[in-house]
DRENDO-1510 file (C-alpha; in Angstrom, 1 decimal, always signed):
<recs>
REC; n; res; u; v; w
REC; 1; UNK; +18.9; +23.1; -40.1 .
REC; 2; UNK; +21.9; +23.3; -37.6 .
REC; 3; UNK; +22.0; +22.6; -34.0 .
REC; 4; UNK; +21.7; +26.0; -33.1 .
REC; 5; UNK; +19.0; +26.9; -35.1 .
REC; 6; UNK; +16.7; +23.8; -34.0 .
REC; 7; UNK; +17.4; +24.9; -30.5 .
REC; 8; UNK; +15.4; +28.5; -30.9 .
REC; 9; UNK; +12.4; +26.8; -33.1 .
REC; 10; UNK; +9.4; +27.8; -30.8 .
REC; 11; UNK; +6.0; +26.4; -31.1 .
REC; 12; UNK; +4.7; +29.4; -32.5 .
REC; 13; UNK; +7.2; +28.4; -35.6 .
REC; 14; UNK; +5.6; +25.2; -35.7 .
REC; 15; UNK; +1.8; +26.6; -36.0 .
REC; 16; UNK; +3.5; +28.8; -38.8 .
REC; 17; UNK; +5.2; +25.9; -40.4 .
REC; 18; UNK; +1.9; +23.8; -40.1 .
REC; 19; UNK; -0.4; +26.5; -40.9 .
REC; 20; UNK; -2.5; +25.9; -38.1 .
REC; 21; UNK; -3.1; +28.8; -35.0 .
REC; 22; UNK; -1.0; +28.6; -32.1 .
REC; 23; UNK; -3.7; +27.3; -29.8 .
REC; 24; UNK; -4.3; +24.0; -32.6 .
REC; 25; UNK; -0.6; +23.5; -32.5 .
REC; 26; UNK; -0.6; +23.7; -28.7 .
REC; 27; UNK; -3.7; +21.6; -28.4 .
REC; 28; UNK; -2.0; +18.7; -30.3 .
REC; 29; UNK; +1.5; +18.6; -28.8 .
REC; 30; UNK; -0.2; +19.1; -25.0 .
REC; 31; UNK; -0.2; +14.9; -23.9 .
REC; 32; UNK; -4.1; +13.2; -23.6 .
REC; 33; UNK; -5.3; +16.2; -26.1 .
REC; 34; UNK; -7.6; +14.2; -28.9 .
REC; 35; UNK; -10.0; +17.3; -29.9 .
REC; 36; UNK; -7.8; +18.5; -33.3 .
REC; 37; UNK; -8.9; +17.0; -37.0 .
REC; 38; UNK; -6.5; +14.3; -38.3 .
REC; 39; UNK; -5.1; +16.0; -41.2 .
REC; 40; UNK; -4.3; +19.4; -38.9 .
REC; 41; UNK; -2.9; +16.7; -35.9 .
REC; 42; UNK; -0.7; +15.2; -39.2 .
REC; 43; UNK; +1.1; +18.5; -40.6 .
REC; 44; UNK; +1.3; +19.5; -37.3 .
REC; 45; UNK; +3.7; +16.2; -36.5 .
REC; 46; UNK; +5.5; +16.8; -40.0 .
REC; 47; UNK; +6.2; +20.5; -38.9 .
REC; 48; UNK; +8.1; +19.2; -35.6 .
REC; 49; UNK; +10.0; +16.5; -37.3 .
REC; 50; UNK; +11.4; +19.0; -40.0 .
REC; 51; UNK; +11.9; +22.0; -37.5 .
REC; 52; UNK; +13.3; +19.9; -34.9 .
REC; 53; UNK; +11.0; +20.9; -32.2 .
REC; 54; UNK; +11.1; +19.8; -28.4 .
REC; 55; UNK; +9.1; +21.1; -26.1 .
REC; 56; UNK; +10.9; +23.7; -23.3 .
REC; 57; UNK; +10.0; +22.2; -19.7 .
REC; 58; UNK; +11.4; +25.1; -18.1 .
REC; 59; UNK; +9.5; +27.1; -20.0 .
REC; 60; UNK; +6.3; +24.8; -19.3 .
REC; 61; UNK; +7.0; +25.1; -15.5 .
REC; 62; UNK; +7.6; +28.9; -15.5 .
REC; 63; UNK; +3.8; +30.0; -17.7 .
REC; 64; UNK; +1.8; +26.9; -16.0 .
REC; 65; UNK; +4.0; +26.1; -12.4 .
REC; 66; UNK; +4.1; +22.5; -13.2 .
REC; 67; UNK; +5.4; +20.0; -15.8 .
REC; 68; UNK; +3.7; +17.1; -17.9 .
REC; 69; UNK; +6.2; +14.8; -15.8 .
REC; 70; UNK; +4.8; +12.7; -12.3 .
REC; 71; UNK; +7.7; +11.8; -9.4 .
REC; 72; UNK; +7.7; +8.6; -7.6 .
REC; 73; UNK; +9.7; +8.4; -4.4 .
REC; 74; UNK; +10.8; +5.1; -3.1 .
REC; 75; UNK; +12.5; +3.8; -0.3 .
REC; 76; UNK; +14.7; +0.9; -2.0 .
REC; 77; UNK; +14.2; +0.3; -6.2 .
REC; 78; UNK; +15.5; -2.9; -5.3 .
REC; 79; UNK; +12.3; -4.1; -3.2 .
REC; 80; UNK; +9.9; -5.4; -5.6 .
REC; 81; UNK; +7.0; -4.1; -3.7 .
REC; 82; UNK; +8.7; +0.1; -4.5 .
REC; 83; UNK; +9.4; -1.3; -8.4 .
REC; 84; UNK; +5.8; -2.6; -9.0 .
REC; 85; UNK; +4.1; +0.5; -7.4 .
REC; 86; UNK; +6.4; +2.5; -9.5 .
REC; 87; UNK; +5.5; +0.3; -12.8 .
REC; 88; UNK; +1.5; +0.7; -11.9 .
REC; 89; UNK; +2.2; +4.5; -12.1 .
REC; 90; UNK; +4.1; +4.4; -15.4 .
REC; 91; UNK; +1.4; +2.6; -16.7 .
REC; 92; UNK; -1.4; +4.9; -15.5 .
REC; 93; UNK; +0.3; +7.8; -16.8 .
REC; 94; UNK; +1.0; +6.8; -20.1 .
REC; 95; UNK; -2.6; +7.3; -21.4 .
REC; 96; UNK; -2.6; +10.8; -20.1 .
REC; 97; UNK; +0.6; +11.5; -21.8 .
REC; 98; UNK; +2.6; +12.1; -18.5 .
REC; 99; UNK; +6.5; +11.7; -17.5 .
REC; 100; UNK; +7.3; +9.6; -15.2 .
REC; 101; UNK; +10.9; +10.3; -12.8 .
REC; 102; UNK; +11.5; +7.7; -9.9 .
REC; 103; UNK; +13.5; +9.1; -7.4 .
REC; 104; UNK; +15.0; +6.9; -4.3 .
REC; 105; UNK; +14.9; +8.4; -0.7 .
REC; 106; UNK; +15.2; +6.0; +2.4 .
REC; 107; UNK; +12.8; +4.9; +5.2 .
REC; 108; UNK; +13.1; +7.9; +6.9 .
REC; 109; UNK; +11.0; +10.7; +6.9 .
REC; 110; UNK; +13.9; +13.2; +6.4 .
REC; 111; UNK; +15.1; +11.3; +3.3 .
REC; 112; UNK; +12.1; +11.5; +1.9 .
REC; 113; UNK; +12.4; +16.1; +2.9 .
REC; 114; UNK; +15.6; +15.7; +0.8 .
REC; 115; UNK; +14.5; +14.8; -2.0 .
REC; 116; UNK; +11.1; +16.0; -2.4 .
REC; 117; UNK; +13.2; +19.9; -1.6 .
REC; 118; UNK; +14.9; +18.9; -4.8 .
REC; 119; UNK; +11.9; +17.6; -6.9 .
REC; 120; UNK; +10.2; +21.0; -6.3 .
REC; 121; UNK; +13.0; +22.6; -8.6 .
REC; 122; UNK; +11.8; +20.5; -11.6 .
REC; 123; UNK; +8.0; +21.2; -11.0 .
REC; 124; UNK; +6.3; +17.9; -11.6 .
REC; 125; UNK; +2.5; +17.9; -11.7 .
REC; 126; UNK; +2.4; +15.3; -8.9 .
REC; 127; UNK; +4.5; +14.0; -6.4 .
REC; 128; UNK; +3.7; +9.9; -5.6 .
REC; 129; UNK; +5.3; +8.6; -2.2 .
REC; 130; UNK; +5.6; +5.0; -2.3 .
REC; 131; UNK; +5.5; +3.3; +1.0 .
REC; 132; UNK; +5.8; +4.4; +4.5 .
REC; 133; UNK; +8.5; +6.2; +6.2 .
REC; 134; UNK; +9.5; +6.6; +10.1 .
REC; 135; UNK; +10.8; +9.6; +11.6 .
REC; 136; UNK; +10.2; +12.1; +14.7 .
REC; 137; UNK; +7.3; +14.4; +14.9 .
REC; 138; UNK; +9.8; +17.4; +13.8 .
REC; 139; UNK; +11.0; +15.7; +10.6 .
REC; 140; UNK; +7.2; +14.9; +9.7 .
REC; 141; UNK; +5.9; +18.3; +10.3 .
REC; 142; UNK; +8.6; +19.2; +8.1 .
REC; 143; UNK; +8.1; +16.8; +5.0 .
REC; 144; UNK; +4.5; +18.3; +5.2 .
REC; 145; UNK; +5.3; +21.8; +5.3 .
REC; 146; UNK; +8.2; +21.1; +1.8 .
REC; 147; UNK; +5.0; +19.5; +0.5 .
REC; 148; UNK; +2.3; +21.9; +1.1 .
REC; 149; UNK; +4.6; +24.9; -0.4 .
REC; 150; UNK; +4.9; +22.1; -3.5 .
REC; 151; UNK; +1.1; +22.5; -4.0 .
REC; 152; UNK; +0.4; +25.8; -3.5 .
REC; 153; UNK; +2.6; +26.1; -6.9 .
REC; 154; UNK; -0.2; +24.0; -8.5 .
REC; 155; UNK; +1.3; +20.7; -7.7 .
REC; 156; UNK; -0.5; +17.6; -6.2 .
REC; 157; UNK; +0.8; +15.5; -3.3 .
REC; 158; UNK; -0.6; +11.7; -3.8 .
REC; 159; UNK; +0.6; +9.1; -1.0 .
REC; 160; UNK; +0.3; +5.8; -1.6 .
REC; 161; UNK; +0.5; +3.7; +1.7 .
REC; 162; UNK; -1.4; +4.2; +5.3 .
REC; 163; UNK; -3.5; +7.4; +6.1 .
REC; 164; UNK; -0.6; +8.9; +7.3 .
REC; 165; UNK; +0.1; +12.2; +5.9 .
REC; 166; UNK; -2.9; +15.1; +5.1 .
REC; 167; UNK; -2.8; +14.1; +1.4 .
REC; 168; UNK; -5.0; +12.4; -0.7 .
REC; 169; UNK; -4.3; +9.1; -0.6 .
REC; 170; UNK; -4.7; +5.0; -1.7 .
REC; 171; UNK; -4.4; +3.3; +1.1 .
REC; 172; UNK; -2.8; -0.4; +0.1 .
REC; 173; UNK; -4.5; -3.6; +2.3 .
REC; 174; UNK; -2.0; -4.2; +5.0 .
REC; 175; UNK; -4.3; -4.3; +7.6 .
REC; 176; UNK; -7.1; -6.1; +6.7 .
REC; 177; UNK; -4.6; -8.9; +4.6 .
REC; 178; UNK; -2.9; -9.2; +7.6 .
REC; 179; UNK; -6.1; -10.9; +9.5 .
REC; 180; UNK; -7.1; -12.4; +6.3 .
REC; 181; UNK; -3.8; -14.5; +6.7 .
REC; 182; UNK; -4.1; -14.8; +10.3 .
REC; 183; UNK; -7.5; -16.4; +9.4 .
REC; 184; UNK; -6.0; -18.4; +6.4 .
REC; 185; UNK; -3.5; -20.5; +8.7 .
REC; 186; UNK; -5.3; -20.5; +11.9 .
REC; 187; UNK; -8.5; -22.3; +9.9 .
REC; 188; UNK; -5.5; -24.9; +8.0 .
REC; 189; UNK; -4.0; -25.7; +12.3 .
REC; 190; UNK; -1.5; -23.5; +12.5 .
REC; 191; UNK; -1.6; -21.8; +16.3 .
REC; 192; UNK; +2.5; -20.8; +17.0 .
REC; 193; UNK; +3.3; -18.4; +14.4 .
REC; 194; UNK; +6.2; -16.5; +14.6 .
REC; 195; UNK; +6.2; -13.0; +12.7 .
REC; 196; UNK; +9.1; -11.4; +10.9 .
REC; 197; UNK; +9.1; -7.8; +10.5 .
REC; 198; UNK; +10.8; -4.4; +10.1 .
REC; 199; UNK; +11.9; -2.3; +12.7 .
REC; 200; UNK; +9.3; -0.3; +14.8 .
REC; 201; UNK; +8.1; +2.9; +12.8 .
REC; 202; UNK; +7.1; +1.7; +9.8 .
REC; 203; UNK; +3.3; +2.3; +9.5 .
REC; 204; UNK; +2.3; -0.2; +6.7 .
REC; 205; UNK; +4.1; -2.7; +8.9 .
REC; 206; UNK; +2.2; -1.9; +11.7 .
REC; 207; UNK; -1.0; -2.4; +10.0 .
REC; 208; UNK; +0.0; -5.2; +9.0 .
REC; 209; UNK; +0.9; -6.9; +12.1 .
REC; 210; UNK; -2.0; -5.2; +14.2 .
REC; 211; UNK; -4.2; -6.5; +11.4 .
REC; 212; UNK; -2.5; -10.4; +12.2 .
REC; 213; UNK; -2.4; -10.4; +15.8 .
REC; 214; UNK; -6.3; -9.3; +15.9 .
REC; 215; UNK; -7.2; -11.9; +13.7 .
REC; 216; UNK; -5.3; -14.4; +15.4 .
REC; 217; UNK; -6.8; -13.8; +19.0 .
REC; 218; UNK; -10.0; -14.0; +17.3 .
REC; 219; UNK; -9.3; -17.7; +16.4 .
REC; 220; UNK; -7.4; -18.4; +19.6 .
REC; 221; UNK; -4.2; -17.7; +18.6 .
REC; 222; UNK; -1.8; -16.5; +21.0 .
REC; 223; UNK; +1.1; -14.4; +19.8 .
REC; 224; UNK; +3.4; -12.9; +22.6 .
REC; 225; UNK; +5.9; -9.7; +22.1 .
REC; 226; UNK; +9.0; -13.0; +22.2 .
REC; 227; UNK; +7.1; -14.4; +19.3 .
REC; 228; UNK; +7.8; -11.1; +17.4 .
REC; 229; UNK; +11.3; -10.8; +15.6 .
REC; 230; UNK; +12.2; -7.4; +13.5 .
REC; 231; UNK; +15.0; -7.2; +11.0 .
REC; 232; UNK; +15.5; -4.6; +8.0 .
REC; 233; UNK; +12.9; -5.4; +5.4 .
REC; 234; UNK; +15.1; -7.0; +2.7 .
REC; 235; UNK; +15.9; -11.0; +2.3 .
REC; 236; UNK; +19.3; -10.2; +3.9 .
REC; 237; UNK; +17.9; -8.9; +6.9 .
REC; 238; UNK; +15.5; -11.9; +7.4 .
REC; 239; UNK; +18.0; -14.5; +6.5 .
REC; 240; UNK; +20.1; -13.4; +9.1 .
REC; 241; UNK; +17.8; -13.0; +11.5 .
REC; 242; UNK; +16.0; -16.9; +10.6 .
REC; 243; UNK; +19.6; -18.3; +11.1 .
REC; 244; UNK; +19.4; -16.8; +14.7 .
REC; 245; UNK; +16.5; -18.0; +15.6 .
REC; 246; UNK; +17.4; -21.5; +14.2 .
REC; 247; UNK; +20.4; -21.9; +15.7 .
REC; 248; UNK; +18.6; -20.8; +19.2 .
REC; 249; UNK; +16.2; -23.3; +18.2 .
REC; 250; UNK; +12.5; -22.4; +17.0 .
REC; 251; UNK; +10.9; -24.7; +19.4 .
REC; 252; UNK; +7.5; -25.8; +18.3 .
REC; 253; UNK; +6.8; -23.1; +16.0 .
REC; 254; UNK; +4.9; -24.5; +13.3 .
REC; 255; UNK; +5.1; -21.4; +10.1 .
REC; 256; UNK; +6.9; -18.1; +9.9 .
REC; 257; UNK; +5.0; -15.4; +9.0 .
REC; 258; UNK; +6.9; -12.8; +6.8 .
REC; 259; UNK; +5.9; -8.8; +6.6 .
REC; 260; UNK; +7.0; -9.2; +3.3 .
REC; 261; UNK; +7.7; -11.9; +0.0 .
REC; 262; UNK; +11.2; -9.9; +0.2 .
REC; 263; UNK; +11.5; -10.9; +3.8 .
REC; 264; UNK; +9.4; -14.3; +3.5 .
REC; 265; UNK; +12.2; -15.7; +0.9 .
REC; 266; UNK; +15.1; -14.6; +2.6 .
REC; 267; UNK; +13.7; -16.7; +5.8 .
REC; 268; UNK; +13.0; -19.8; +3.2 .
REC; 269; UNK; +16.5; -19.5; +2.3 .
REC; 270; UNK; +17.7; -19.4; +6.2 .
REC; 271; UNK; +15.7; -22.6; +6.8 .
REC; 272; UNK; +16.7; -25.1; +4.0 .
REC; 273; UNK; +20.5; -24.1; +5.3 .
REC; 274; UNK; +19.6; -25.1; +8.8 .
REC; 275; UNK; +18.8; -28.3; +7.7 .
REC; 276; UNK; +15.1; -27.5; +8.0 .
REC; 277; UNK; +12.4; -27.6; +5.2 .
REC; 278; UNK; +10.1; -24.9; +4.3 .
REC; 279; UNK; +6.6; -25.7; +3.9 .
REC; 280; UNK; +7.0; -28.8; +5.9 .
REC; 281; UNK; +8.6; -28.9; +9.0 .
REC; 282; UNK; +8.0; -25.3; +9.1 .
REC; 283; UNK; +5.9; -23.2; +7.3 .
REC; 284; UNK; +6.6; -19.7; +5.6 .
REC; 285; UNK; +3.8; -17.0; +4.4 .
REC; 286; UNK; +5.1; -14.0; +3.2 .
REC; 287; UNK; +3.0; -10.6; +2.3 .
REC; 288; UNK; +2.6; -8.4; -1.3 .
REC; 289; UNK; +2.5; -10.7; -3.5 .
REC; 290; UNK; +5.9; -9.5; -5.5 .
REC; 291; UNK; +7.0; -11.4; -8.8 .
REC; 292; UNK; +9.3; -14.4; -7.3 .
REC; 293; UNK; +6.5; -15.3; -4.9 .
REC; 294; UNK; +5.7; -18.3; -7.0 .
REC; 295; UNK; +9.0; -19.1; -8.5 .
REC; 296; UNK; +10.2; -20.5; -4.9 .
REC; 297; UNK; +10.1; -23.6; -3.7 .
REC; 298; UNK; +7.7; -24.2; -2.4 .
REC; 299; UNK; +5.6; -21.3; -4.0 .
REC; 300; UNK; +5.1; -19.2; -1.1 .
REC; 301; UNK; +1.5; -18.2; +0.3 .
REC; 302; UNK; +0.8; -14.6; +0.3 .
REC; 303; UNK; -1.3; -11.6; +0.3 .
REC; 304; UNK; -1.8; -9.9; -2.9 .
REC; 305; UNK; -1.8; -6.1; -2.5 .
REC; 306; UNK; -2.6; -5.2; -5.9 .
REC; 307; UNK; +0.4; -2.8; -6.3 .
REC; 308; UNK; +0.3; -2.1; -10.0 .
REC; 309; UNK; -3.4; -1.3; -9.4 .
REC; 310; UNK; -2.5; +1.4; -6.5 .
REC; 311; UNK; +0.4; +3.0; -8.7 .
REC; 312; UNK; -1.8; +3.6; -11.2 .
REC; 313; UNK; -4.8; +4.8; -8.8 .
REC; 314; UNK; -2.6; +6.7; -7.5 .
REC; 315; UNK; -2.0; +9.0; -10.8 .
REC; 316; UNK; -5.5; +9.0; -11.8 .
REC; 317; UNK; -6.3; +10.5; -7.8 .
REC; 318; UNK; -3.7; +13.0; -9.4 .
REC; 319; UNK; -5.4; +13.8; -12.2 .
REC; 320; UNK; -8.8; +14.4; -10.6 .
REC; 321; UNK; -10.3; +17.5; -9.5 .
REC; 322; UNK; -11.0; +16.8; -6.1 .
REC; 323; UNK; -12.6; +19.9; -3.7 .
REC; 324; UNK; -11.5; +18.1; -0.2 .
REC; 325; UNK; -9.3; +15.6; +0.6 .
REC; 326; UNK; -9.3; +12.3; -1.2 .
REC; 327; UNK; -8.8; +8.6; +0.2 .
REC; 328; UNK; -9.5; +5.4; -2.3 .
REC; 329; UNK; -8.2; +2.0; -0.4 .
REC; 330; UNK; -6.9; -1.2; -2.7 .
REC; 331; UNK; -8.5; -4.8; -1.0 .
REC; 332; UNK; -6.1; -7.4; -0.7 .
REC; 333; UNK; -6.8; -10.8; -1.5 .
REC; 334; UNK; -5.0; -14.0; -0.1 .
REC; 335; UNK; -3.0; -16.2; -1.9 .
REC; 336; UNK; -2.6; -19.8; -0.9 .
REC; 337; UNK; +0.2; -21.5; -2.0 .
REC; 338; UNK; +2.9; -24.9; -0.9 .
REC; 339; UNK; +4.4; -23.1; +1.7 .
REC; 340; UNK; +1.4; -23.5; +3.9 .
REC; 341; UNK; -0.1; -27.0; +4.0 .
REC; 342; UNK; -1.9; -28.5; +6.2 .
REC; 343; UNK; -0.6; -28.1; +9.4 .
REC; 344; UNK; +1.1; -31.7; +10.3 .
REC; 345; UNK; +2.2; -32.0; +6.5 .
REC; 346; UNK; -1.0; -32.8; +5.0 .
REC; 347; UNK; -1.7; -31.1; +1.7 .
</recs>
């Protein structure tokens, strides 16, 4: 069979071909569908690889307003903590047979308007935004109005993140991991943390730092606004800004406390090239728990956000009937490591 012919073969060809109905034929090439005897699921396969059948997605989203395909937006492919979200969503959709496009925005909610106005065109069956995003009131009321429209076709909105947006959502451990590391180094003797973070806006990093600075006055721990340092969230951003501070001089700061591995090993870095060890003249915790976290030296402490575990939660939330809004939370759990020993160099 020619090119042109395979392009017109329609599944109702393939049900003839098989000699099965339409709906059995339908029923087996329709992802997650087990229902169908073996032998009917068997000539059924044979029938598409001699016809050359593919399924028409345009055709899908015109009769049913969505495709078997699930979108993940993400700030920056290149952070670790967007990729393994992203790689916990292809691994949840897998078993139900689903798609998966990744498509990059920025941190700002109008990137994120951009691109979800073009994702509508291709009619996903869910929409997954990864992470948080800053922006006015305006470009936020907007986002939420592209997204509502998105559902009303039959899409569903799943954020994964803070409780942010009016969507169902997994809310990731930024806040309570924050105080759990707070607690971690106040109880080993650290008490003059410095914190690295993002710029203002950024509601997981917010979380995250209100979650610390709680914790810390809890345990005695004073942290002033000077003791707070933003950069943009990748190792670049943090290196530069650690070789600023060091060459200022860090005083009697005793460990720098990352809003991110990303950040966390870009600092490390900044140290050791200021002539000053990490994880024992000063030490470093970072925050997510990325791969690379323990293939520094030292291994850097962290907090362990479960990413892969909220990607995935986040397409089965998708998947779900749900009659009101939905919100499932990931706990965090601390991860000790070199770069935090006993304050004063003991391990």
């Amino acid at each position: 069979m020619n090119t042109a012919q395979k392009a017109t073969v329609t599944l109702r060809d393939v049900a003839r071909e098989a000699g099965v109905s339409l709906a059995t034929a339908s029923r087996v090439l329709s992802p997650g569908t087990r229902n169908v005897r073996a032998s009917a699921r068997e000539r059924i396969m044979e029938a598409v690889d001699r016809l050359g059948y593919r399924p028409n997605l345009t055709a899908q989203a015109t009769s049913k307003g969505t495709t078997r395909t699930v979108a993940v937006v993400v700030s920056d492919m290149q952070d670790p903590y967007y990729s393994t979200i992203a790689q916990g969503v292809i691994e949840g959709a897998s078993p139900a047979g689903l798609i998966v496009t990744i498509a990059g925005s920025g941190h700002q909610a109008d990137d994120d308007l951009g691109v979800v106005r073009a994702l509508r065109g291709l009619s996903p069956q869910m929409i997954i935004l990864a992470g948080s995003r800053r922006g006015d009131p305006r470009s936020r009321e907007a986002l939420v109005e592209e997204l509502r429209a998105y559902e009303t076709r039959g899409g569903r909105v799943i954020v994964v993140g803070q409780d942010e947006l009016p969507f169902d959502t997994v809310i990731l451990g930024h806040r309570p991991g924050g105080g759990q590391l707070a607690t971690f180094l106040a109880d080993r003797g650290y008490v003059r943390p410095v914190l690295l973070g993002p710029p203002p806006g950024s509601s997981n990093a917010a979380a995250w730092e209100d979650g610390f600075l709680e914790a810390a006055k809890l345990h005695s721990v004073d942290v002033s606004e000077s003791d707070i340092h933003r950069a943009a969230p990748t190792r670049d951003g943090a290196y530069t800004l650690v070789r600023r501070l060091a060459r200022h001089g860090l005083g009697d700061t005793d460990v720098l406390v990352a809003a991110s591995d990303l950040m966390a090993i870009g600092a490390m870095s900044a140290l050791r090239e200021c002539g000053i060890e990490p994880g024992k003249q000063i030490a470093v915790a970072g925050f997510d728990n990325v791969v690379g976290a323990e293939d520094v030296t030292p291994q850097l402490t962290t907090v362990d956000l479960d990413l892969t575990a909220a990607g995935a939660a986040a397409v089965q939330l998708g998947l779900e009937e749900t009659a009101s809004r939905t919100v499932r939370r990931v706990e965090p759990t601390l991860v000790p490591r070199a770069s935090t020993r006993q304050a004063g160099g003991r391990p």
